[in-house]
Structure formats: C-alpha cells, structure tokens
mmCIF file of the N, C-alpha and C atoms, coordinates in Angstrom:
data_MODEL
# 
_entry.id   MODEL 
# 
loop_
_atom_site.group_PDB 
_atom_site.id 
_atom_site.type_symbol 
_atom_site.label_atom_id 
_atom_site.label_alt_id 
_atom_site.label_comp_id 
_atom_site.label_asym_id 
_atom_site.label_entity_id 
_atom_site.label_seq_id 
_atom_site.pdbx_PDB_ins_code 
_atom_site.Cartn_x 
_atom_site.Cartn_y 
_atom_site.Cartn_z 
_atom_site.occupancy 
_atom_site.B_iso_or_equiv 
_atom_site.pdbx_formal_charge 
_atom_site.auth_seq_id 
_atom_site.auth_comp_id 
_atom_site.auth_asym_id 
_atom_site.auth_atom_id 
_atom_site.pdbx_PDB_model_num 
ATOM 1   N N  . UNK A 1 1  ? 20.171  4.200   11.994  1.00 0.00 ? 1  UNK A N  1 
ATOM 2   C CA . UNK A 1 1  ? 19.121  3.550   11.241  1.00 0.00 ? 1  UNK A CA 1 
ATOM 3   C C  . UNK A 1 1  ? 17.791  3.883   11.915  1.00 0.00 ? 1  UNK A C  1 
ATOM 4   N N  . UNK A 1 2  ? 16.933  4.225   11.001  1.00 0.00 ? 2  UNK A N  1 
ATOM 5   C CA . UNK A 1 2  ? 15.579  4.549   11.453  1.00 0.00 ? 2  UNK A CA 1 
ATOM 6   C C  . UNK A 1 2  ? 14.514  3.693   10.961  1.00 0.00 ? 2  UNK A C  1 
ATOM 7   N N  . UNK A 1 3  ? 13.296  3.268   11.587  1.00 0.00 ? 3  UNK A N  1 
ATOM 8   C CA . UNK A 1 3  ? 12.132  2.534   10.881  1.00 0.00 ? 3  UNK A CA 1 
ATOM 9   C C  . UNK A 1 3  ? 11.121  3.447   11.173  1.00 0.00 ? 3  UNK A C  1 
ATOM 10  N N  . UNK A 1 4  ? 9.621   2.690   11.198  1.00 0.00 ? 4  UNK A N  1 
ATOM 11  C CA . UNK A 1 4  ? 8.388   2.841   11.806  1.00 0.00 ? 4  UNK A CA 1 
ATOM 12  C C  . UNK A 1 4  ? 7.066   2.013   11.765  1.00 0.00 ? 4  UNK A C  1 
ATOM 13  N N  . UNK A 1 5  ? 6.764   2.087   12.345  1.00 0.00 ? 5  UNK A N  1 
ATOM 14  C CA . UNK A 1 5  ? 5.554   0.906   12.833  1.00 0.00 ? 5  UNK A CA 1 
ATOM 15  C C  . UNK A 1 5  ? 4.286   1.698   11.923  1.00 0.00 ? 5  UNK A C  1 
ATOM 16  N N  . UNK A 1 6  ? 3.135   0.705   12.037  1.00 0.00 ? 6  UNK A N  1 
ATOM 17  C CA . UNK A 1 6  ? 1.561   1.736   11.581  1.00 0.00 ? 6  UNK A CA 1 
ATOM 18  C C  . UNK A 1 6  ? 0.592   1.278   12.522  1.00 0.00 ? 6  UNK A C  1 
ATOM 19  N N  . UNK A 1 7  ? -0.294  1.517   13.324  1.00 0.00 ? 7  UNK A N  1 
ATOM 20  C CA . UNK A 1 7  ? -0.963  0.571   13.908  1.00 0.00 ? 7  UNK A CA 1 
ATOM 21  C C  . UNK A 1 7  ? -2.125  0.027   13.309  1.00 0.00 ? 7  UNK A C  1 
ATOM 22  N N  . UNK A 1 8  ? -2.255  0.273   11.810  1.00 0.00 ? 8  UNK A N  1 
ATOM 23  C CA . UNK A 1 8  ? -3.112  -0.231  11.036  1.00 0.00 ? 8  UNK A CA 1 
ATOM 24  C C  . UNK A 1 8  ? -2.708  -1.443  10.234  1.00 0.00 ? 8  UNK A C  1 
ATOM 25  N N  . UNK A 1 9  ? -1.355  -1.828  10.081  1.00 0.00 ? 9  UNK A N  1 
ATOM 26  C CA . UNK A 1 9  ? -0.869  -2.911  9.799   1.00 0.00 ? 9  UNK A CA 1 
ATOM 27  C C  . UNK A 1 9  ? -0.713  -3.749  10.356  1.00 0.00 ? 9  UNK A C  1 
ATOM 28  N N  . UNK A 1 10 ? -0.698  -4.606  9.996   1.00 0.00 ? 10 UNK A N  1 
ATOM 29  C CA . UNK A 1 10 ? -0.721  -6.247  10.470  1.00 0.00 ? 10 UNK A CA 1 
ATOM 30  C C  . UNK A 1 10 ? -0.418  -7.545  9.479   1.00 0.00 ? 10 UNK A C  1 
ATOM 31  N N  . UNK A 1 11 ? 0.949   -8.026  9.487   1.00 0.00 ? 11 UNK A N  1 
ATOM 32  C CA . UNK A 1 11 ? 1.375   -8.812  8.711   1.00 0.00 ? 11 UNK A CA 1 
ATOM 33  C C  . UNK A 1 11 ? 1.184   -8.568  7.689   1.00 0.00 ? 11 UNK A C  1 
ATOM 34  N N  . UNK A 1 12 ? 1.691   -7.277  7.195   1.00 0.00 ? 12 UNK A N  1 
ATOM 35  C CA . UNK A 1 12 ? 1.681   -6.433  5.547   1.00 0.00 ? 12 UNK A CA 1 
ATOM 36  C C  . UNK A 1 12 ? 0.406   -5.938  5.173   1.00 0.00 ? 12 UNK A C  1 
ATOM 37  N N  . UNK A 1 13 ? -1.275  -6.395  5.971   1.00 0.00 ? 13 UNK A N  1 
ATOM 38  C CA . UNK A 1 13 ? -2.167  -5.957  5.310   1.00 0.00 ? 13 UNK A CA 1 
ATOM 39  C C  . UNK A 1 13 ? -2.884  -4.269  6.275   1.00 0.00 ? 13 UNK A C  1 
ATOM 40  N N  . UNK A 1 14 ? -3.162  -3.862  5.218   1.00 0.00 ? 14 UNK A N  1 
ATOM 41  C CA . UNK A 1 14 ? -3.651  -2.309  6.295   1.00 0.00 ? 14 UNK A CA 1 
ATOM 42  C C  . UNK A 1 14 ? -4.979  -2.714  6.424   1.00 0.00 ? 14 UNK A C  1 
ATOM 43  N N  . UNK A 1 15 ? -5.335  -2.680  8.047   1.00 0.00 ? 15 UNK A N  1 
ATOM 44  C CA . UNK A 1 15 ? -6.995  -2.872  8.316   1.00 0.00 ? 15 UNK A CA 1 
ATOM 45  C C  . UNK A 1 15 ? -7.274  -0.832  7.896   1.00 0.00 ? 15 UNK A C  1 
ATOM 46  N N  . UNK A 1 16 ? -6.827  -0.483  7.740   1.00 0.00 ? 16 UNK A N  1 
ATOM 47  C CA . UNK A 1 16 ? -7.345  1.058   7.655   1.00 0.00 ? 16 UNK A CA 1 
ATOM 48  C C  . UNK A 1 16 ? -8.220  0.669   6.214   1.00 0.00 ? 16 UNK A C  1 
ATOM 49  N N  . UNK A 1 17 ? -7.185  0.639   5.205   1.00 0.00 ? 17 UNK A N  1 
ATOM 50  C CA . UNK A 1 17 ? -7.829  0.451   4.012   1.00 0.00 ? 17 UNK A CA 1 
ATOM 51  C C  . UNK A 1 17 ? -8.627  -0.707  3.605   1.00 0.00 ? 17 UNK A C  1 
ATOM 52  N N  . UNK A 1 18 ? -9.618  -1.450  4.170   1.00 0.00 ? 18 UNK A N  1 
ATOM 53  C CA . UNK A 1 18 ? -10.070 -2.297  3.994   1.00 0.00 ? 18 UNK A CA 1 
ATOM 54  C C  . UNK A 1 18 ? -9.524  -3.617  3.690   1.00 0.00 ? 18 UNK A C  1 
ATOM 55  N N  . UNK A 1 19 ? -8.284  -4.108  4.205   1.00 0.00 ? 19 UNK A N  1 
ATOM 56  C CA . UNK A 1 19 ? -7.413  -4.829  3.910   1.00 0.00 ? 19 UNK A CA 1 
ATOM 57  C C  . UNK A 1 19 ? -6.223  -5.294  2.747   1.00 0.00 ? 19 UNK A C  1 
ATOM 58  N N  . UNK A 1 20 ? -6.305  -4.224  2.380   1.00 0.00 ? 20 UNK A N  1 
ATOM 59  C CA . UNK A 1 20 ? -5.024  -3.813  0.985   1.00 0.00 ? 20 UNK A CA 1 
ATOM 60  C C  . UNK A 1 20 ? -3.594  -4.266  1.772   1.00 0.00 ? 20 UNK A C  1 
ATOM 61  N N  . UNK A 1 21 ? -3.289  -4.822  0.430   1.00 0.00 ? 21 UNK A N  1 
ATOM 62  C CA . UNK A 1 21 ? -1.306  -4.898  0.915   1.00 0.00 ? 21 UNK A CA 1 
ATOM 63  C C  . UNK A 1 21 ? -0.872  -3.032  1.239   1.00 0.00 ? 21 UNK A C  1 
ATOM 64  N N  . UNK A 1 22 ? -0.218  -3.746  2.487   1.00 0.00 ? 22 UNK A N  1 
ATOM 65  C CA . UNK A 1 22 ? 0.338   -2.330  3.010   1.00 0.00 ? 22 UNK A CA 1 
ATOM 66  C C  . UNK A 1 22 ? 1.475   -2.029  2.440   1.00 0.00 ? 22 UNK A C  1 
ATOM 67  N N  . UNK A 1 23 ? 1.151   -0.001  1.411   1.00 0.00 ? 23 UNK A N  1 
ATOM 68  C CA . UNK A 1 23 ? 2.271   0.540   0.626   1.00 0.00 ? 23 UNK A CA 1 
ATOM 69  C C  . UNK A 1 23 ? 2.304   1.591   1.573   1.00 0.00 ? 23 UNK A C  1 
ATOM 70  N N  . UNK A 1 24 ? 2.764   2.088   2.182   1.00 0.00 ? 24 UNK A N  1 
ATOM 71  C CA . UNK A 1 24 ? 3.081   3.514   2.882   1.00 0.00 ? 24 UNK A CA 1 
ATOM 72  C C  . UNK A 1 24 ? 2.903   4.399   1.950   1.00 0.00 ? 24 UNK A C  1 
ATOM 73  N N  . UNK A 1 25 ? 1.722   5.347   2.323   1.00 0.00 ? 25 UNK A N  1 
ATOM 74  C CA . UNK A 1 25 ? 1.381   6.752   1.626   1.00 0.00 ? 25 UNK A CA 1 
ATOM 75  C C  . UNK A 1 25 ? 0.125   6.747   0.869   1.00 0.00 ? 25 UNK A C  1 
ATOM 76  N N  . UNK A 1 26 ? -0.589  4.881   0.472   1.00 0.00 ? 26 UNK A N  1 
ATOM 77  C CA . UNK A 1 26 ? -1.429  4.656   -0.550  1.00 0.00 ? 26 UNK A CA 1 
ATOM 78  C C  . UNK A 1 26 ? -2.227  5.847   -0.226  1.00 0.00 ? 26 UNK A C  1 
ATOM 79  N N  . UNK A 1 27 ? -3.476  5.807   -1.257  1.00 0.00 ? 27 UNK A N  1 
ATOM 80  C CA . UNK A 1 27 ? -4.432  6.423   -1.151  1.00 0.00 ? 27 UNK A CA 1 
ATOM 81  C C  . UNK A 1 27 ? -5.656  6.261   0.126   1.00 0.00 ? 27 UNK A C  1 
ATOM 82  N N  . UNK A 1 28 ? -5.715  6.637   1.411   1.00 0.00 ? 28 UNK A N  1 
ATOM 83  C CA . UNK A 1 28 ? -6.538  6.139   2.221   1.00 0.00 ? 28 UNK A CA 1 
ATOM 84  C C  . UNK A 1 28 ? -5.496  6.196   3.760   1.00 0.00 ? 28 UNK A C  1 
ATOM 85  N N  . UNK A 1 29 ? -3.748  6.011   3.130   1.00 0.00 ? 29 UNK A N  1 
ATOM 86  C CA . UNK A 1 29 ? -3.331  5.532   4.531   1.00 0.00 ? 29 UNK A CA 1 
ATOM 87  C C  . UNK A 1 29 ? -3.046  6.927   5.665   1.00 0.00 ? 29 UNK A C  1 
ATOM 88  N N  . UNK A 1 30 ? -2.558  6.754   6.713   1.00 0.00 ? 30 UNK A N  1 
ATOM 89  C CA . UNK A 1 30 ? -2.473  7.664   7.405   1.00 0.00 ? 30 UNK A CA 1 
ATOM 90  C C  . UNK A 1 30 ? -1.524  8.552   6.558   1.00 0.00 ? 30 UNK A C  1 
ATOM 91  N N  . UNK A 1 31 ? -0.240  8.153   6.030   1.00 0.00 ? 31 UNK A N  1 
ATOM 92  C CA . UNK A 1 31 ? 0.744   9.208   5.626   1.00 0.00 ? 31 UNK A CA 1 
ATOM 93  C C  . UNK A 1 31 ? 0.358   9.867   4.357   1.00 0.00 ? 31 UNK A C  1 
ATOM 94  N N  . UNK A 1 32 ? -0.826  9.592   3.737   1.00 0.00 ? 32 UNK A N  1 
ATOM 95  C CA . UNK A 1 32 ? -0.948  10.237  2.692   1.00 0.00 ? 32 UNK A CA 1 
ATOM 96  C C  . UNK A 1 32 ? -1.375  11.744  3.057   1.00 0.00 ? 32 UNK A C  1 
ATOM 97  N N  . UNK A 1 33 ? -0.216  12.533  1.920   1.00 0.00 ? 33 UNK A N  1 
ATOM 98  C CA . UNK A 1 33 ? -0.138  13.805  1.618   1.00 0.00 ? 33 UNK A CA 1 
ATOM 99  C C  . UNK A 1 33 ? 0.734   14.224  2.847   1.00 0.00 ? 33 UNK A C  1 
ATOM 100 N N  . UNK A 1 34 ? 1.742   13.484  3.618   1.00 0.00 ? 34 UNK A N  1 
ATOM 101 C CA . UNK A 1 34 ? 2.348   13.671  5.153   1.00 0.00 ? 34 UNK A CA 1 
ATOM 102 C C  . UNK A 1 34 ? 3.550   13.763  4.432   1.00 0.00 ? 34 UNK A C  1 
ATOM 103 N N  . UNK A 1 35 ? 3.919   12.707  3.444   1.00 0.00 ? 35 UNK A N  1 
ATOM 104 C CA . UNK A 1 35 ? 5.276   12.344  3.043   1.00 0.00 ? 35 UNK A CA 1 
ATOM 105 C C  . UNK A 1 35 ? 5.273   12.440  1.460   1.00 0.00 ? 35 UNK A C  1 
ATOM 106 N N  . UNK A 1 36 ? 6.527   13.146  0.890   1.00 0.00 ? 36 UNK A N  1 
ATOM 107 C CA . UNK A 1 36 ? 6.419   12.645  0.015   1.00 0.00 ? 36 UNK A CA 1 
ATOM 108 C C  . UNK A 1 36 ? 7.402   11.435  -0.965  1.00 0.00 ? 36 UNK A C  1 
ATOM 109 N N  . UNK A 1 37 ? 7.284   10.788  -1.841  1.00 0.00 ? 37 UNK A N  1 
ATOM 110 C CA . UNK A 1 37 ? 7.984   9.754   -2.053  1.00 0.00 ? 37 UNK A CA 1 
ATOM 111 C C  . UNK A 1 37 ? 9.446   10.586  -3.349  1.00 0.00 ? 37 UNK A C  1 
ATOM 112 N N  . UNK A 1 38 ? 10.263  9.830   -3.770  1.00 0.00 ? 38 UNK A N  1 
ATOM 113 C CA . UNK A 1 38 ? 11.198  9.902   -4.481  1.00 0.00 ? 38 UNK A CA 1 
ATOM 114 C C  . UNK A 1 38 ? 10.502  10.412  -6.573  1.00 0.00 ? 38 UNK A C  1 
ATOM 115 N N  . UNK A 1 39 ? 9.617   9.662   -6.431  1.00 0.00 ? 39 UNK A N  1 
ATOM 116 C CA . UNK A 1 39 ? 9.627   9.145   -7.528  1.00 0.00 ? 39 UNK A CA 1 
ATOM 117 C C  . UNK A 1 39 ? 7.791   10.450  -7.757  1.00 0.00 ? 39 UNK A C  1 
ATOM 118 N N  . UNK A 1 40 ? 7.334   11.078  -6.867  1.00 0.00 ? 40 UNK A N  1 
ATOM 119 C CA . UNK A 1 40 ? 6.446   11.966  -6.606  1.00 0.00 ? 40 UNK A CA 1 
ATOM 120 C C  . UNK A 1 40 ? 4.924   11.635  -7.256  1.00 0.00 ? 40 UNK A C  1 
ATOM 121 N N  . UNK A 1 41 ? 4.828   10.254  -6.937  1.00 0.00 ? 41 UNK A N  1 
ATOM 122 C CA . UNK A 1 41 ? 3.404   9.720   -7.135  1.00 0.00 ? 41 UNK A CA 1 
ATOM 123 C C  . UNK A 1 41 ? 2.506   8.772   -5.650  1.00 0.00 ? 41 UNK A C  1 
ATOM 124 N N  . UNK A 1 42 ? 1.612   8.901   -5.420  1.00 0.00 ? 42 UNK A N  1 
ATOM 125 C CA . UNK A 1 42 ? 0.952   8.108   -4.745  1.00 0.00 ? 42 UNK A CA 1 
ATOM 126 C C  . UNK A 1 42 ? 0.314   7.022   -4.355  1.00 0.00 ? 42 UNK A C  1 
ATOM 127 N N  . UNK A 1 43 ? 0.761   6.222   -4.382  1.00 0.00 ? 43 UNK A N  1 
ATOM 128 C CA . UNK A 1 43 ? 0.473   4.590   -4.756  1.00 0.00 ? 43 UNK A CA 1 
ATOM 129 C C  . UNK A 1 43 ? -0.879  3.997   -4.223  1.00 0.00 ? 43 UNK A C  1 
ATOM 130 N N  . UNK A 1 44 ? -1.602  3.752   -4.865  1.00 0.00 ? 44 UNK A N  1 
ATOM 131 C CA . UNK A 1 44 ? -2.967  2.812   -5.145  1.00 0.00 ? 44 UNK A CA 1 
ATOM 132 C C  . UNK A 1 44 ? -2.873  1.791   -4.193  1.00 0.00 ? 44 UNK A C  1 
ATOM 133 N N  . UNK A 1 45 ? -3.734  1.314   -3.583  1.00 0.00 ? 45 UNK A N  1 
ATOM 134 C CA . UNK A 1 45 ? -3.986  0.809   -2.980  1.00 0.00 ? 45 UNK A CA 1 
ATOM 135 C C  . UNK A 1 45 ? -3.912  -0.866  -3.898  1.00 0.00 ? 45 UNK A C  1 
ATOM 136 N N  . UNK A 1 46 ? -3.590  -1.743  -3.169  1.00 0.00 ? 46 UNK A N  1 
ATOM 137 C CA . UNK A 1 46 ? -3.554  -2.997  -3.812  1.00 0.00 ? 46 UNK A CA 1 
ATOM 138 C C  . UNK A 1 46 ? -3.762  -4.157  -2.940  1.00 0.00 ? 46 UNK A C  1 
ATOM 139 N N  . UNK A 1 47 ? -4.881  -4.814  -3.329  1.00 0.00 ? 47 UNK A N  1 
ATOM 140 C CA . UNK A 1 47 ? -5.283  -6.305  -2.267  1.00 0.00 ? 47 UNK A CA 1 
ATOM 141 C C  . UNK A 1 47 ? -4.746  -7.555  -2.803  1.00 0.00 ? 47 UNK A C  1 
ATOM 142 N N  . UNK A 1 48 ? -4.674  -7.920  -2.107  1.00 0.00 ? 48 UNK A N  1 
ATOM 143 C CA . UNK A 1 48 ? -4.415  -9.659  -2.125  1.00 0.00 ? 48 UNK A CA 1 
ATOM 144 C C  . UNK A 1 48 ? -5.053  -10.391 -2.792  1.00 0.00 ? 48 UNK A C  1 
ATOM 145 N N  . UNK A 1 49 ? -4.478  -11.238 -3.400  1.00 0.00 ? 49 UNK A N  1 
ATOM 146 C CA . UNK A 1 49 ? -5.029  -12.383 -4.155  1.00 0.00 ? 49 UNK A CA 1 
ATOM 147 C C  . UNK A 1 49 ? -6.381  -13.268 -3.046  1.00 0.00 ? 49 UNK A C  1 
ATOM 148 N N  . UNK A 1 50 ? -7.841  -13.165 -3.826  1.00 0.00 ? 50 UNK A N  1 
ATOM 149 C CA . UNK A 1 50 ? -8.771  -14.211 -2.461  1.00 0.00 ? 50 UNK A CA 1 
ATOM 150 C C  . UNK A 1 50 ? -9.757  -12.814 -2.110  1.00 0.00 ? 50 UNK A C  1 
ATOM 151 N N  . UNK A 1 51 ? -8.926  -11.731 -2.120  1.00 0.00 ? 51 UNK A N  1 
ATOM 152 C CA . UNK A 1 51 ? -9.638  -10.795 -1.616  1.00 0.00 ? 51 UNK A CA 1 
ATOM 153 C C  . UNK A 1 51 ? -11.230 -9.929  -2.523  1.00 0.00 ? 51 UNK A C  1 
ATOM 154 N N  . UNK A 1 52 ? -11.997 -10.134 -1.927  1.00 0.00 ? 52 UNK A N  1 
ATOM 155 C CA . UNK A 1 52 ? -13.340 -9.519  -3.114  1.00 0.00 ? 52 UNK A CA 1 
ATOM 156 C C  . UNK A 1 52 ? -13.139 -8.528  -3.901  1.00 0.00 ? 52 UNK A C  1 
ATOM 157 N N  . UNK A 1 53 ? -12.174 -7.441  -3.517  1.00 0.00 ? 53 UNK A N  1 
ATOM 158 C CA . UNK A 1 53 ? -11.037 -6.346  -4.250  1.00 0.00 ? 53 UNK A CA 1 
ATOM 159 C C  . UNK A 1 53 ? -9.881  -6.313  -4.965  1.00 0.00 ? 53 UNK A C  1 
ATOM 160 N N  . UNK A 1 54 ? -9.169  -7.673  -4.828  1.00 0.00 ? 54 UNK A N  1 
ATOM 161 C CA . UNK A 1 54 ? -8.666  -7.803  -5.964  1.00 0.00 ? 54 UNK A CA 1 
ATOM 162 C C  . UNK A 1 54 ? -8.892  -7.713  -7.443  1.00 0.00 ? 54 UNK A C  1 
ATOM 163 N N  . UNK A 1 55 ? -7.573  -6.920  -8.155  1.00 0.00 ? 55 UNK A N  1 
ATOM 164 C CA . UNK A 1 55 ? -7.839  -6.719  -9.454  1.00 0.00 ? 55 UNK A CA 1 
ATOM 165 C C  . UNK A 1 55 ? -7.020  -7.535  -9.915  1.00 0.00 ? 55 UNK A C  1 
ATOM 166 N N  . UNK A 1 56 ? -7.040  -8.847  -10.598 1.00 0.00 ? 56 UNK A N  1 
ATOM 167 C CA . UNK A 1 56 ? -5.388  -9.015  -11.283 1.00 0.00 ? 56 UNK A CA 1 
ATOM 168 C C  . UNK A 1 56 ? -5.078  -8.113  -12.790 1.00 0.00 ? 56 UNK A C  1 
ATOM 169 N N  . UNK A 1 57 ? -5.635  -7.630  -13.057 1.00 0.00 ? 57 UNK A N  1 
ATOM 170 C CA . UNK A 1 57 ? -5.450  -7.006  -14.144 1.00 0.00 ? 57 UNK A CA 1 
ATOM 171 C C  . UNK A 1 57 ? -4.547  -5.593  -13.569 1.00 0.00 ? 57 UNK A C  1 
ATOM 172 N N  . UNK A 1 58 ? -4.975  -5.118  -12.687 1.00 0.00 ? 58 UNK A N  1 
ATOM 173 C CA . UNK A 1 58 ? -4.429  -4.177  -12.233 1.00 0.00 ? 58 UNK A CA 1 
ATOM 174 C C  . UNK A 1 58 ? -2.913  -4.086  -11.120 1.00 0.00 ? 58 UNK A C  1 
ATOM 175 N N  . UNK A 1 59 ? -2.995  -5.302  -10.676 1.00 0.00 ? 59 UNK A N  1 
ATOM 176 C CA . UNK A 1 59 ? -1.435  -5.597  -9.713  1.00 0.00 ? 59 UNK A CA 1 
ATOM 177 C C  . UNK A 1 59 ? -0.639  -5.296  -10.545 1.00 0.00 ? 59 UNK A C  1 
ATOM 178 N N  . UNK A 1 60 ? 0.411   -4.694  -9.554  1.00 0.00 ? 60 UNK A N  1 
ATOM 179 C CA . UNK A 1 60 ? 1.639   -4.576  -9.735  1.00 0.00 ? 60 UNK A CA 1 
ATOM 180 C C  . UNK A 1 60 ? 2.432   -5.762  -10.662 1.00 0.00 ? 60 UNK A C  1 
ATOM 181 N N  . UNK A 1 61 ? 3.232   -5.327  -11.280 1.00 0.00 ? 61 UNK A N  1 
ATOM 182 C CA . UNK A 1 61 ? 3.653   -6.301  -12.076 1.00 0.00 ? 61 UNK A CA 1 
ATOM 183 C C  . UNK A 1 61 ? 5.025   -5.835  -11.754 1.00 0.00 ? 61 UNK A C  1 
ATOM 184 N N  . UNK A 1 62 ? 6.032   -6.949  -11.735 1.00 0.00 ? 62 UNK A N  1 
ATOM 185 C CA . UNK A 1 62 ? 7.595   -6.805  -11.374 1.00 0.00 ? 62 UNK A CA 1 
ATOM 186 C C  . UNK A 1 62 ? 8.289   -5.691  -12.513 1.00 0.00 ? 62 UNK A C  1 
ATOM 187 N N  . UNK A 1 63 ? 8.948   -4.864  -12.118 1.00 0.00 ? 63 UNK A N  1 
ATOM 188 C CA . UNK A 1 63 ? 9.809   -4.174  -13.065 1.00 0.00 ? 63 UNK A CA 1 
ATOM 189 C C  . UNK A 1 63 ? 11.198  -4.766  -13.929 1.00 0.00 ? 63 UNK A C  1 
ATOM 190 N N  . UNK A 1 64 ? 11.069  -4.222  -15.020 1.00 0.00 ? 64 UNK A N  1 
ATOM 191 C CA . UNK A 1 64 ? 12.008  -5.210  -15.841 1.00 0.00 ? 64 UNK A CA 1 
ATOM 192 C C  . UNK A 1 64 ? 13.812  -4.273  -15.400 1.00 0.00 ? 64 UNK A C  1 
ATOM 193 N N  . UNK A 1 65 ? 14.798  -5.109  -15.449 1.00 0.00 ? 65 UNK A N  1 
ATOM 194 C CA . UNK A 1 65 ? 15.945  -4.593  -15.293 1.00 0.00 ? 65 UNK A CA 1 
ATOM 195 C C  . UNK A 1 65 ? 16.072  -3.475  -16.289 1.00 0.00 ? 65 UNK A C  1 
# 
C-alpha cells in the first residue's frame, strides 16, 4: 500500500491554491500536468462553503448511482 502527503495541505484545504478543498492535480496544485488521472480531465479547483470563492452554483454535486 502506497499514499502521499502535500505540504500545501492542511486538513483537506490547499494553502497553495488560495485555500480550495484539496483535489490532487487541480488546476494550480503541485501535481498538475505530473499525473495523470483515470478519467483524463483536470479538476477545478473548489472552496469551501464561508469562503469569498465559493461558487455554490458551481460545486460538485454527488453523482447519481
């Protein structure tokens, strides 16, 4: 079993990206264009609810079965 740490994270939020929920690869993070994902897209950056950058229009929304 393998993991990895970021040292820009901190309790899920990336201080790199101006405090976005941390997605590995977003647009901005260290691994972008390092790795690529399954599904061969690059995931957007996304903040927290409170945050001056939050979009709710734009969050993630749960996937249906």
């Amino acid at each position: 079993m393998s993991g990895w740490s970021c040292q820009h994270e901190v309790n899920g939020i990336c201080l790199k990206v101006d405090g976005a929920l941390c997605r590995p690869g977003m647009k901005g993070c260290t691994l972008q264009g390092k790795v690529t994902f399954h599904d061969g897209e690059t995931p957007s950056p996304e903040w927290p609810a409170g945050h001056p950058r939050h979009n709710p229009f734009t969050a993630r929304k749960p996937k249906r079965p």
